[in-house]
Steps between C-alpha positions, in 0.01 A plus 500: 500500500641798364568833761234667368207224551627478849445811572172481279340238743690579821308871535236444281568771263431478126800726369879502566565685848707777284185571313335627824483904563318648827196745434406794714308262743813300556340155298709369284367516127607182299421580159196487351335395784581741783174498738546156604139533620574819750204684501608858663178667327254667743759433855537817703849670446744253685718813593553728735251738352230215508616374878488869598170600365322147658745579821370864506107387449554252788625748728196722408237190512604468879566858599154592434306235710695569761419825500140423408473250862767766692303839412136326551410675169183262495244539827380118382759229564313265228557817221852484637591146426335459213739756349777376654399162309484717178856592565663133523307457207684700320794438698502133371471620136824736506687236685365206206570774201843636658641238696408200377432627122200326470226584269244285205788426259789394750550104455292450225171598758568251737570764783207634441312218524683379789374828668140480437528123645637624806257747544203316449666258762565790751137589446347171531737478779382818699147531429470134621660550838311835533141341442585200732656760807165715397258194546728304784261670780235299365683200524660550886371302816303736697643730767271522756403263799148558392503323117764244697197384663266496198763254255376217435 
């Protein structure tokens, strides 16, 4: 087997090592083919611009809840905290888009999909343990000596 097979099947490259230059991204283009199935279209900048602006919208995200709970801006605590649910919201968003460059195209949709499974999980999950705390009254031994007496 010649040096150049070796190498061929060893790194699993279809053109001579020499042939490879490095684009602007840092991948290595390989002749004709040089996406090699990277899909960088629609990702939030990977840079320091792109970390600063999600790093930035974080900071904001939490400053103003706190100051939203700290201030008492809202006289009803139920307004309060359904706001501050608005805001992790949106939190989770910038941290998916900025941090984690997620979004409908990454991986071919599978994030995506992944995400809505988890979700509607979490939901299931959530609304299931609410309704059984909201209906476990119904379900407890009585508390008084007075329906003691009247069990059967």
């Amino acid at each position: 087997m010649s040096a150049y097979t070796e190498n061929h099947f060893a790194h699993g490259q279809h053109v001579r090592p020499s042939d490879s230059t490095i684009d602007e991204h840092g991948h290595a283009l390989h002749g004709d083919h040089d996406d090699h199935g990277h899909d960088d279209g629609g990702h939030a900048e990977s840079t320091f611009k792109g970390y600063a602006i999600g790093f930035i919208l974080s900071v904001i995200l939490t400053a103003i809840p706190f100051w939203l709970v700290m201030a008492k801006v809202f006289d009803n605590s139920h307004t309060t905290s359904i706001v501050l649910l608005g805001f992790a919201a949106v939190q989770i968003v910038v941290h998916m888009v900025y941090f984690l460059h997620m979004n409908a195209r990454s991986e071919g949709g599978w994030n995506m999909l992944a995400l809505i499974f988890t979700i509607v999980v979490v939901a299931i999950t959530l609304s299931g343990s609410l309704w059984v705390m909201f209906h476990m009254n119904a379900n407890m031994m009585p508390v008084s000596a007075h329906d003691m007496k009247n069990m059967p």
